[in-house]
KOLBA-41403 format. One record per atom (N, C-alpha, C): residue number from 1; residue in one letter; atom name; z negated, y negated, x. Coordinates in nm, 4 decimals, always signed. Atoms other than C-alpha are relative to their C-alpha. Layout:
BEGIN
PT volum zalo vovex       c3       c2       c1
PT   NUM    A    CA        Z        Y        X
...
# end
This chain:
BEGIN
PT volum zalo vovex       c3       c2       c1
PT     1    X     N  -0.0368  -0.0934  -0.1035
PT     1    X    CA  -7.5603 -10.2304  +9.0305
PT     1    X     C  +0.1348  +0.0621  -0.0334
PT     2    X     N  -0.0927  -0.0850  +0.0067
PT     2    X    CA  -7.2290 -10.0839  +9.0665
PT     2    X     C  -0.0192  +0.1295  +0.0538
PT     3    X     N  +0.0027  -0.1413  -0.0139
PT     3    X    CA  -7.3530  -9.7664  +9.1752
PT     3    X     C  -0.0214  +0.1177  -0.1584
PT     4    X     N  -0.0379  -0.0848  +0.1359
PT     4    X    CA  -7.2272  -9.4624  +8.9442
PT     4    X     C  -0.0917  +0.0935  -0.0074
PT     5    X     N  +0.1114  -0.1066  -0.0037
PT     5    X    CA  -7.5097  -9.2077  +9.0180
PT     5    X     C  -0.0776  +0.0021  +0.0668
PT     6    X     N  +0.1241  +0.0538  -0.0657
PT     6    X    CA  -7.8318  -9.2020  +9.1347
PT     6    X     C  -0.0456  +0.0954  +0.1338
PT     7    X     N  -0.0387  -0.1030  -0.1230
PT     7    X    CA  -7.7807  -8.9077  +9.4146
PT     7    X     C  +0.0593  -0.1268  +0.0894
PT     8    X     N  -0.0365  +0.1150  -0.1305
PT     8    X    CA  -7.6066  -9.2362  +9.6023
PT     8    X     C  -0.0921  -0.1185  -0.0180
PT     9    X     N  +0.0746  +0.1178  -0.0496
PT     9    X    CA  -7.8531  -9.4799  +9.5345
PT     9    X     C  -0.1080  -0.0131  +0.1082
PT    10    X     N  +0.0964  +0.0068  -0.1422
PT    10    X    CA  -8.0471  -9.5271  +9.8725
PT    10    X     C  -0.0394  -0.1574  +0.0210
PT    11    X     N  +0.0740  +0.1353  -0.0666
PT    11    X    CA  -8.1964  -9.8705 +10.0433
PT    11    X     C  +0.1449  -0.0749  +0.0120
PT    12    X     N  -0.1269  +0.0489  -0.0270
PT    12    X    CA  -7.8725  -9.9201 +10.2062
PT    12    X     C  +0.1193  -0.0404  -0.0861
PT    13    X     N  -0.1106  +0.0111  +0.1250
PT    13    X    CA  -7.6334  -9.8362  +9.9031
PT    13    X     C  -0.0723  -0.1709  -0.0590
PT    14    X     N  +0.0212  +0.0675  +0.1235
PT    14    X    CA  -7.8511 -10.0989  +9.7190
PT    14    X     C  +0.0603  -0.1369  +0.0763
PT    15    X     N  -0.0009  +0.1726  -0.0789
PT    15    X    CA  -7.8071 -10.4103  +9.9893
PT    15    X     C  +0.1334  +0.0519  +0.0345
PT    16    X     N  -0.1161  +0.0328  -0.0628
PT    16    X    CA  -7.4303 -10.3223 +10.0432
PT    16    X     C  +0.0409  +0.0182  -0.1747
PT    17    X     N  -0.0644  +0.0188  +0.1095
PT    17    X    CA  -7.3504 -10.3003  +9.6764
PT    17    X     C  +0.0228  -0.1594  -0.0397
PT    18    X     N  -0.0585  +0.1162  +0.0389
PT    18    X    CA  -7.1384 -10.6054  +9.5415
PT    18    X     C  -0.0753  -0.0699  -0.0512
PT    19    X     N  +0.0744  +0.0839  +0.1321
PT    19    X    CA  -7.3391 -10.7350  +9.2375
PT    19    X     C  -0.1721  -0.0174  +0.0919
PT    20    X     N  +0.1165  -0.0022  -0.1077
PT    20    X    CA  -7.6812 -10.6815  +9.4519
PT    20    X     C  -0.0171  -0.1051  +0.1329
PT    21    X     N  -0.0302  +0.1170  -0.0852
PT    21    X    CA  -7.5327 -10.9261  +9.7385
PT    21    X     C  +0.0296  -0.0996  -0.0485
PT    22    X     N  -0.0105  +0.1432  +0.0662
PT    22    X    CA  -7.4240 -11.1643  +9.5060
PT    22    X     C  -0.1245  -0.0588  -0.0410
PT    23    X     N  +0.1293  +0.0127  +0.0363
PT    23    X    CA  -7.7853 -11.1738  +9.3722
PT    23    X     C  -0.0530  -0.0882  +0.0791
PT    24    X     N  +0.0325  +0.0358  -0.1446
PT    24    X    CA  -7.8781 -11.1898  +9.7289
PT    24    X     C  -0.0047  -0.1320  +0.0330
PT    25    X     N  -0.0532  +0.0875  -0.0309
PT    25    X    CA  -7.6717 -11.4684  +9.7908
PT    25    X     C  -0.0359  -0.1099  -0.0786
PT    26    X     N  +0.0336  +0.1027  +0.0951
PT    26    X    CA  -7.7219 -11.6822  +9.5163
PT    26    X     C  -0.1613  -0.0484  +0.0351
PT    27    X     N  +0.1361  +0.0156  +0.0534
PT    27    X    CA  -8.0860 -11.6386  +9.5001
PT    27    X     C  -0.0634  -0.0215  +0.2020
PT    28    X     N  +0.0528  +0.0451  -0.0927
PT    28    X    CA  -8.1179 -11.7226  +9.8899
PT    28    X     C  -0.0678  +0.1389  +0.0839
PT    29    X     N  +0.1108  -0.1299  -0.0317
PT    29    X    CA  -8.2860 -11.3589  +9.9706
PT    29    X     C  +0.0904  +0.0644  +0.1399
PT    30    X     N  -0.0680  -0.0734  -0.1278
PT    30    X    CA  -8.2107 -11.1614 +10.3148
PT    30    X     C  -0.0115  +0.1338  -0.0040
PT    31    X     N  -0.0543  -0.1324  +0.0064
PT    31    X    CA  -8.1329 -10.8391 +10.3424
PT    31    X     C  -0.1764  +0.0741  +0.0442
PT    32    X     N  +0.1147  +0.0055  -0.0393
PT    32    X    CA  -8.4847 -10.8205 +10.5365
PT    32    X     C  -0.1175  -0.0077  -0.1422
PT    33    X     N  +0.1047  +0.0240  +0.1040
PT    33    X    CA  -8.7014 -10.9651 +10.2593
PT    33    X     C  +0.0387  +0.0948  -0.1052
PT    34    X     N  -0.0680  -0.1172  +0.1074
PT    34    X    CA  -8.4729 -10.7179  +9.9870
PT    34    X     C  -0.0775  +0.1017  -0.0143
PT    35    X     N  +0.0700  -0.0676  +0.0190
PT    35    X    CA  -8.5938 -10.4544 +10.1572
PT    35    X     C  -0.1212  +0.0030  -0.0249
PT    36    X     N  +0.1466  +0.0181  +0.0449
PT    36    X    CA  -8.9618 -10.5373 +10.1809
PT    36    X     C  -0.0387  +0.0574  -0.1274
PT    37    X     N  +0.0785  -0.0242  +0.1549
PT    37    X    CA  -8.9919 -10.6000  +9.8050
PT    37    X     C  +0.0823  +0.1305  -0.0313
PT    38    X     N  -0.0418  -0.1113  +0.0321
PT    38    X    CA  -8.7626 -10.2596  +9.7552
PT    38    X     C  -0.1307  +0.0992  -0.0088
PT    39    X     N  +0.0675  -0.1150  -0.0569
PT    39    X    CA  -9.0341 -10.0909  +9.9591
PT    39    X     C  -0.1624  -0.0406  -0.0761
PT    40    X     N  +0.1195  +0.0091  +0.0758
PT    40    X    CA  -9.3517 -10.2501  +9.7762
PT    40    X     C  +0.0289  +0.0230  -0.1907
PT    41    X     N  -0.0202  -0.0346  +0.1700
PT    41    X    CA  -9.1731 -10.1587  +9.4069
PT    41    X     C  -0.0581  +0.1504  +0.0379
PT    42    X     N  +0.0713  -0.2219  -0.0369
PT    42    X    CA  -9.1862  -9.7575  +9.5838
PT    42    X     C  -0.1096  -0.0346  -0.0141
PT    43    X     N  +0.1433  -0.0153  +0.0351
PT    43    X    CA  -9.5376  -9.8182  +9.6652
PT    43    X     C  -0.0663  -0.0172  -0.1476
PT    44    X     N  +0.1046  +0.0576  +0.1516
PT    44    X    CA  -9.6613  -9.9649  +9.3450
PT    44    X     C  +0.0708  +0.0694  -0.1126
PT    45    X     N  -0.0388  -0.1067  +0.1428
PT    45    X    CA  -9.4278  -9.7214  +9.1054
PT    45    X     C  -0.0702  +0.1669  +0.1104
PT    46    X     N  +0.0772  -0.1575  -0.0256
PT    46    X    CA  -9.6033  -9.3947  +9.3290
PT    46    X     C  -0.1320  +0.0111  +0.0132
PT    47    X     N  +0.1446  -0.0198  +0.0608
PT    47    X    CA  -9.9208  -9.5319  +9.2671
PT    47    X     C  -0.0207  +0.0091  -0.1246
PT    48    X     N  +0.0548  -0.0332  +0.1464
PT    48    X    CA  -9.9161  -9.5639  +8.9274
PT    48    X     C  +0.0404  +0.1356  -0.0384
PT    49    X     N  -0.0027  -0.1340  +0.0731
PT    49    X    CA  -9.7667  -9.2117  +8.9146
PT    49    X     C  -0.1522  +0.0899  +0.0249
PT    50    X     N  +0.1574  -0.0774  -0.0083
PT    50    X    CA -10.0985  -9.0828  +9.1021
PT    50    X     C  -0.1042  -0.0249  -0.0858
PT    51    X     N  +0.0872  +0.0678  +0.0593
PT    51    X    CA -10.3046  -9.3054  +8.8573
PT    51    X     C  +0.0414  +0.1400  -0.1331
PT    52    X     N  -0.0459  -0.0780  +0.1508
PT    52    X    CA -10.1078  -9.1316  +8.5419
PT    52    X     C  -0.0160  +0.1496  +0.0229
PT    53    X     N  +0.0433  -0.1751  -0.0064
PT    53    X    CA -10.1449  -8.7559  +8.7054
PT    53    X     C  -0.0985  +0.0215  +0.0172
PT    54    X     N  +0.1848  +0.0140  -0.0118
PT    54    X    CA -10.5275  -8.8492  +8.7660
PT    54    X     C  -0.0479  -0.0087  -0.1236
PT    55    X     N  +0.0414  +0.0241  +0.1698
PT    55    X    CA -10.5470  -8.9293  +8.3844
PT    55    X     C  -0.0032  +0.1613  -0.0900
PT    56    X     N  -0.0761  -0.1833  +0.1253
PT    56    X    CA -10.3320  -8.5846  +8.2565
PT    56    X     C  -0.1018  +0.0621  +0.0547
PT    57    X     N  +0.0582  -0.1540  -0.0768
PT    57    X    CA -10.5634  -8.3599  +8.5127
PT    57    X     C  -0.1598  -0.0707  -0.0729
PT    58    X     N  +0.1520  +0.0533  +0.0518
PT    58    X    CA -10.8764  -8.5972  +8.3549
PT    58    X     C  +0.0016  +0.0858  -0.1443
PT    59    X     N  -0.0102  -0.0432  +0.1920
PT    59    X    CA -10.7879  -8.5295  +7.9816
PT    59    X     C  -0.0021  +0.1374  -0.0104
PT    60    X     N  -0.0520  -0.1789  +0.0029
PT    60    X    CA -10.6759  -8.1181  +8.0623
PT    60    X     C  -0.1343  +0.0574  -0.0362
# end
């Protein structure tokens, strides 16, 4: 990623950044499918945070 801070990293920033389209490109992927799997990493990293704050409030 050429993005310098994470206050600009968004959906959009990520599929118009350089190194990210080259990826893209190479690897055959559409801007469409990108997002998708962008949006099933969110899901599946804010479940495991509910899993891990279900554990801390278990153990307390």
């Amino acid at each position: 990623m050429c993005t310098t801070t994470i206050s600009t990293l968004t959906l959009n920033t990520m599929l118009q950044d350089p190194l990210v389209r080259l990826v893209m490109h190479s690897d055959k992927v559409s801007e469409e499918d990108h997002s998708q799997l962008l949006f099933r990493i969110q899901e599946s990293l804010m479940a495991r945070a509910e899993v891990a704050e279900a554990r801390v409030q278990t153990a307390a």
